[in-house]
N, C-alpha and C positions, 0 to 999 in steps of 0.2 A: 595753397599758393603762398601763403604766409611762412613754412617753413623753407621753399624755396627762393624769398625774400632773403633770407638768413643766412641760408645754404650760397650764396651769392654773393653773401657781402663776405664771410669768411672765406670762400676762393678768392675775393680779391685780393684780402688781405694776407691770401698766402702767395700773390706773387709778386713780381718783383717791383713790375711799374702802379705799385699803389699810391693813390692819389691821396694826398689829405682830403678827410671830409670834415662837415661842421661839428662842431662843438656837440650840437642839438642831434645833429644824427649819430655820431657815435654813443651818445650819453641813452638815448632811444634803443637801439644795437646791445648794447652793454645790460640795460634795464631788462629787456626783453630777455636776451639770453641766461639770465641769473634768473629770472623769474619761471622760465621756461615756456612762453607764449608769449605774441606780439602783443605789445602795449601801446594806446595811443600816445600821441605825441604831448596831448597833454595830461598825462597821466603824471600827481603827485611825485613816484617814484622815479621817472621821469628827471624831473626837474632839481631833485635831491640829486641823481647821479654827474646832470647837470654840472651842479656848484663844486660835485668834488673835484670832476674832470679840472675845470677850471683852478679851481685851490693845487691841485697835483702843477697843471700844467704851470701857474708861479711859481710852486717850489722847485719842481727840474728842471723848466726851461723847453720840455718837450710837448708838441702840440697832442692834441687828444687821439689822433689819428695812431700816433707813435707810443701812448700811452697804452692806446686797446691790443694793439700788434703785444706791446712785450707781456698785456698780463694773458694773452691769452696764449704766449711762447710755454709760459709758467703753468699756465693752465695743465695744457699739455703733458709736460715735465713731472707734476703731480699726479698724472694719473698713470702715464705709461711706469713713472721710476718706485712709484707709492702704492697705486691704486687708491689716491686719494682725489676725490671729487669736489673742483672749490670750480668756483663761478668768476665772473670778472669781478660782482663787484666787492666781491670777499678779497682780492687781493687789491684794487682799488682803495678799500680801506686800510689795509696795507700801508699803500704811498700815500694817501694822505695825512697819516702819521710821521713821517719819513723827516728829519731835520733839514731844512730850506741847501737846496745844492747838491742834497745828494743825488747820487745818478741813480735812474728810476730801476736798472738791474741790480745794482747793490743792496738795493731794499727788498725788492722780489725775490733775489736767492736769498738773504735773510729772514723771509717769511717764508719759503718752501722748508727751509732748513728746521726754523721754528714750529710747522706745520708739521713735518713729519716725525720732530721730537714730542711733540705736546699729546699729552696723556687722551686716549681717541683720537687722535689729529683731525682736531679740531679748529676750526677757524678763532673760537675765542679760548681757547689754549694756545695758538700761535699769536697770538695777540697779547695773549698775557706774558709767554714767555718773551717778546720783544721787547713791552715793556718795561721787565726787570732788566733788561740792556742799556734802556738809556738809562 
């Protein structure tokens, strides 16, 4: 049941008339799916996903709902173009590194980019090679 929880929330999020949801449920969604099994709501990791969501959504301007849609466009993108396997909140970390303004796609093909140059393509290989960027 719990996988078709999941399976449900990413159809929504693949069509067209998607609703924003709260803060709390995508960050829950987000948490879950990086972990690979549903988490409760108030589960530590949880609430950690929580405060990036939020910190992302001041620096781009975009609510959480529109944050989960592009990293999980990315997602995608990295495994059909790479066959590299990253989670939401691997590229979440991403944009929360991201300088205040920037648009949340310019950063996520920045770290696809970084991701599949980074020695293993690695999450913290593409993190380090960003970092030498700023």
């Amino acid at each position: 049941m719990k996988r078709f929880h999941v399976l449900s929330f990413l159809l929504a999020l693949a069509s067209s008339h998607v609703m924003a949801m709260s803060t709390d449920a995508v960050a829950l969604e987000m948490s879950s799916l990086s972990v690979g099994h549903q988490l409760a709501a108030d589960d530590p990791a949880v609430a950690r996903t929580r405060a990036m969501l939020e910190q992302v959504s001041k620096l781009s301007g975009d609510d959480a709902t529109a944050i989960f849609a592009a990293c999980r466009r990315y997602i995608g993108h990295l495994h059909d173009a790479a066959q590299i396997k990253a989670t939401p909140l691997e590229l979440l970390a991403a944009l929360a590194v991201a300088a205040s303004g920037t648009p949340i796609n310019d950063t996520l093909q920045a770290y696809v980019a970084a991701r599949k140059a980074a020695p293993e393509k690695t999450h913290a290989g593409a993190m380090a090679l960003l970092a030498k960027q700023k």
